[in-house]
C-alpha positions as YAML, in Angstrom:
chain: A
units: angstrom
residues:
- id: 1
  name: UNK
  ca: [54.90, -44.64, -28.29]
- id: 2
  name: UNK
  ca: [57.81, -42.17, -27.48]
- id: 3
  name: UNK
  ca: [55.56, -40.05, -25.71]
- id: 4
  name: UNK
  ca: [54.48, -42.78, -23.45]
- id: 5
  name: UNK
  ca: [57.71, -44.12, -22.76]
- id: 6
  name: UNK
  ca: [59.08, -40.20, -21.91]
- id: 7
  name: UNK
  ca: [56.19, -40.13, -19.80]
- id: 8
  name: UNK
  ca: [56.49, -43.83, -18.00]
- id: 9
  name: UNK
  ca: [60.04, -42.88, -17.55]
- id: 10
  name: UNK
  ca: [59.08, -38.92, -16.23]
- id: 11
  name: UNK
  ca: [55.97, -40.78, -13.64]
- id: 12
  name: UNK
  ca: [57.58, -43.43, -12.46]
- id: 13
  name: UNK
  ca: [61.48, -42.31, -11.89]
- id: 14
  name: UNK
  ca: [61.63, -38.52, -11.41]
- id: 15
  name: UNK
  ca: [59.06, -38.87, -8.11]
- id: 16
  name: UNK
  ca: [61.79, -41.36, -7.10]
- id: 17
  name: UNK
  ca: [64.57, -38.35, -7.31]
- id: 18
  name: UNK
  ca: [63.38, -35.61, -5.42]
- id: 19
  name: UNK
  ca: [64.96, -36.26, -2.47]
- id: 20
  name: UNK
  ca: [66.35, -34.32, 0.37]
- id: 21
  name: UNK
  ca: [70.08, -33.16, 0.44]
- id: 22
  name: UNK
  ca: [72.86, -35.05, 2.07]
- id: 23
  name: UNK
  ca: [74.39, -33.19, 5.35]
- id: 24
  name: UNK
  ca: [76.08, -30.75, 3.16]
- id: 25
  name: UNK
  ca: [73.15, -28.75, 2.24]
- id: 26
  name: UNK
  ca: [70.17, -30.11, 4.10]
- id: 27
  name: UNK
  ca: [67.49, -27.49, 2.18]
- id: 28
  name: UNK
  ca: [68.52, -28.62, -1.56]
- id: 29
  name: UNK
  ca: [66.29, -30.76, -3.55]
- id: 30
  name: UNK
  ca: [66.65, -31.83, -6.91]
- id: 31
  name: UNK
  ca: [64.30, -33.29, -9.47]
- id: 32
  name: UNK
  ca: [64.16, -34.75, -12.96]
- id: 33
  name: UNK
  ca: [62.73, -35.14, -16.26]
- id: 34
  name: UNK
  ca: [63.77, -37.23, -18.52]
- id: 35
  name: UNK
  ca: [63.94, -35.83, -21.91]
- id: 36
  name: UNK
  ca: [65.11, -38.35, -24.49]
- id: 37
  name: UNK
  ca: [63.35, -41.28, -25.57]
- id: 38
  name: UNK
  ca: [64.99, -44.22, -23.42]
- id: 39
  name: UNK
  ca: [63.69, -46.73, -25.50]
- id: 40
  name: UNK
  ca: [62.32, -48.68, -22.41]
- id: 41
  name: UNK
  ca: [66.26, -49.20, -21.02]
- id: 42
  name: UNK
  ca: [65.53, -48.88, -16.96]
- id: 43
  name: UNK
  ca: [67.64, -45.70, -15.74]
- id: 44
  name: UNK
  ca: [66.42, -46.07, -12.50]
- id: 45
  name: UNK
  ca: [70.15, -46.89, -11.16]
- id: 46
  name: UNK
  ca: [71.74, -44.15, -13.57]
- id: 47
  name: UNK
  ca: [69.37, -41.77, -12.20]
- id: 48
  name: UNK
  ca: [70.26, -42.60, -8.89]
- id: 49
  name: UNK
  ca: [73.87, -41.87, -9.09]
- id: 50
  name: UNK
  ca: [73.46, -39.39, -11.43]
- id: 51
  name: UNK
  ca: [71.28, -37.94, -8.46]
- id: 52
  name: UNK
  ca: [73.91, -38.44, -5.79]
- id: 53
  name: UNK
  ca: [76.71, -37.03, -8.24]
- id: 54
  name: UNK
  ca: [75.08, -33.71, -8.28]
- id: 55
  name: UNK
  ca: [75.04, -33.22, -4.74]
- id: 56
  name: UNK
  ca: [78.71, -34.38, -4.41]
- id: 57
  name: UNK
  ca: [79.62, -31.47, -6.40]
- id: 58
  name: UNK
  ca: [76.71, -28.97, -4.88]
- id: 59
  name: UNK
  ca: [78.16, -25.54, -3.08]
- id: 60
  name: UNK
  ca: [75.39, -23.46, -1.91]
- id: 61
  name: UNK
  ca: [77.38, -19.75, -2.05]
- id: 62
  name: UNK
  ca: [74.36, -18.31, 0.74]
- id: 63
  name: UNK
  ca: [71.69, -19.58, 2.69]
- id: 64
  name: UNK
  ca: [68.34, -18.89, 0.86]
- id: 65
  name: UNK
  ca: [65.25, -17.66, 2.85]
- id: 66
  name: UNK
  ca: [62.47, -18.52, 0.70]
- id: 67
  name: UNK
  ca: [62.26, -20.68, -1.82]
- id: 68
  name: UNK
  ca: [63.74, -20.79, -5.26]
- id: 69
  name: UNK
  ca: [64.57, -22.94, -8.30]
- id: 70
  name: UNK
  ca: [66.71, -23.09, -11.33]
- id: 71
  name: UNK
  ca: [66.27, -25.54, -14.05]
- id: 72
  name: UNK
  ca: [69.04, -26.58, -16.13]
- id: 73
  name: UNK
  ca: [69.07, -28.60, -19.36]
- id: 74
  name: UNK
  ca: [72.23, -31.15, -19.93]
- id: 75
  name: UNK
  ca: [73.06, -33.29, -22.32]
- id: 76
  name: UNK
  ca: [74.85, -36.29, -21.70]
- id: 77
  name: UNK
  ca: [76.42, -38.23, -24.10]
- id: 78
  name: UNK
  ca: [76.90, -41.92, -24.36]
- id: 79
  name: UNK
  ca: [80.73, -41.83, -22.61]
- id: 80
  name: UNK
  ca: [79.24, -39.67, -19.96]
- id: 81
  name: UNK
  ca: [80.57, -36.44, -21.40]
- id: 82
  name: UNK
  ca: [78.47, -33.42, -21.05]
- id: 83
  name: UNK
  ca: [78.27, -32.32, -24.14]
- id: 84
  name: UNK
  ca: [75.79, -29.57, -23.75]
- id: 85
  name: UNK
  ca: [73.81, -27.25, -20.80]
- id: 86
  name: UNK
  ca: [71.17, -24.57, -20.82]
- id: 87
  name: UNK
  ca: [69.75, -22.46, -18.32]
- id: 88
  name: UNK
  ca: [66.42, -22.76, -18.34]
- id: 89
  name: UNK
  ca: [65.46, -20.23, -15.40]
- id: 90
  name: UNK
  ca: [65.69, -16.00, -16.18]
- id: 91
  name: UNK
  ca: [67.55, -15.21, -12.81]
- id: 92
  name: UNK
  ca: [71.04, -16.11, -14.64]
- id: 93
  name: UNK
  ca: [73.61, -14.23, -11.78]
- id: 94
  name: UNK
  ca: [71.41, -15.79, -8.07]
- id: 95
  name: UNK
  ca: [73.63, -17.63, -5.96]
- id: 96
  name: UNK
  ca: [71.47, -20.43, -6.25]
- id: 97
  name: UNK
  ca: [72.11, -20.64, -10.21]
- id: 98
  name: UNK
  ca: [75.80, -19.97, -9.98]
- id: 99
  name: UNK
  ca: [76.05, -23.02, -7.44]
- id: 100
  name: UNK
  ca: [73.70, -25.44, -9.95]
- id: 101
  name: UNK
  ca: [75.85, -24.49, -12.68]
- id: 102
  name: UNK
  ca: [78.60, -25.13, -10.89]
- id: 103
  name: UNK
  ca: [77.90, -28.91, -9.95]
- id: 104
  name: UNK
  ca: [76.26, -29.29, -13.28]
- id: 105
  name: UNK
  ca: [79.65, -28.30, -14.72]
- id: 106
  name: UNK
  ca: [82.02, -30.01, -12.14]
- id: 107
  name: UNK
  ca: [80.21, -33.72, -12.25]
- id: 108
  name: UNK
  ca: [81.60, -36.53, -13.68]
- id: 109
  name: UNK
  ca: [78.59, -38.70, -15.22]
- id: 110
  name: UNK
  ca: [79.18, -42.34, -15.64]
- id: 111
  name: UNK
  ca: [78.90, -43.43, -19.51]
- id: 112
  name: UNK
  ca: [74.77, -44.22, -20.49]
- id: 113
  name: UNK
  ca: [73.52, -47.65, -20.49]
- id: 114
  name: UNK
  ca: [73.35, -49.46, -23.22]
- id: 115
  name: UNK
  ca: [70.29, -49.86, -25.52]
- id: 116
  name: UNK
  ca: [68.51, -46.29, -25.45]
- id: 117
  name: UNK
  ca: [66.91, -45.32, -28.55]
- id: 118
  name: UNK
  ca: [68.33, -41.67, -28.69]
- id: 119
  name: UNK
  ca: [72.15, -41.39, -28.52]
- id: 120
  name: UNK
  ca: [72.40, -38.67, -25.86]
- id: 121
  name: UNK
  ca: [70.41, -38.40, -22.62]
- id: 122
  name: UNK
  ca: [68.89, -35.21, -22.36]
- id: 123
  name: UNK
  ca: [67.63, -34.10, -18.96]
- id: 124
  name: UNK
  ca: [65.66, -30.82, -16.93]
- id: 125
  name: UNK
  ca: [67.42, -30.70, -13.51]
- id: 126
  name: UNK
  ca: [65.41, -28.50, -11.21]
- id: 127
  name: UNK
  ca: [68.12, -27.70, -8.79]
- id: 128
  name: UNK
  ca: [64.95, -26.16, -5.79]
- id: 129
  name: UNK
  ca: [66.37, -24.55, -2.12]
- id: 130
  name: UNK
  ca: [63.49, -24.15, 0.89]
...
C-alpha cells in the first residue's frame, strides 16, 4: 500500500511540477518525487508553492549551453524546517549545483499538512537547465 500511494503521489503530482521558469531564469525546470509515504493527504497545493518557492530563491551563477541536472534530497519537517539535504548528483562544484543548493538552502517552506503518515516530507528535486 505505501508503494502505491508513493507512486499515485510520484504519477499524478510530479508531471504537474515540471514547469518552465518564471522570467528570472526562463531555461530552469524543476521536478519532483515524492519520497515519504503521504498517507493519501493531497500535496498538490504544497507542491505547488513549494514549487514556486524554489524559483523565488533560484540564482543561475552562468548561462548553461547544454543541458544539465542536479538532484537534491531535502527533508522537510512538519514546521517547515529543513532539517536535512543531500546531493544526489557527482558534479558537486558546477554552477548549476552551487545555485540549486543555494535556493534549496535559502527557501522558506511552509509547515506540512496535516495527516501524513511519515513525520517528515522527504523529496528528490531535480533542479534541470536547457
Amino acid at each position: 500500500m505505501k508503494s502505491l500511494l508513493r507512486f499515485l503521489a510520484i504519477t499524478l503530482i510530479a508531471p504537474c511540477l515540471i514547469q518552465s521558469a518564471s522570467a528570472q531564469s526562463p531555461d530552469l525546470k524543476l521536478g519532483v518525487d515524492i519520497l515519504s509515504n503521504t498517507g493519501g493527504v493531497n500535496l498538490a497545493p504544497y507542491m505547488k508553492n513549494l514549487v514556486s518557492d524554489l524559483k523565488k530563491h533560484w540564482s543561475p551563477q552562468t548561462a548553461q549551453s547544454v543541458q544539465q541536472e542536479t538532484v537534491i534530497t531535502l527533508t522537510i519537517a512538519p514546521d517547515g524546517q529543513l532539517s536535512a539535504m543531500k546531493l544526489e548528483t557527482p558534479i558537486h562544484d558546477s554552477a548549476l549545483t552551487q545555485a540549486a543548493w543555494n535556493a534549496s538552502k535559502t527557501t522558506t517552506f511552509s509547515p506540512l499538512p496535516a495527516g501524513m503518515a511519515d513525520p517528515n516530507l522527504k523529496l528528490r528535486i531535480h533542479f534541470i537547465v536547457d
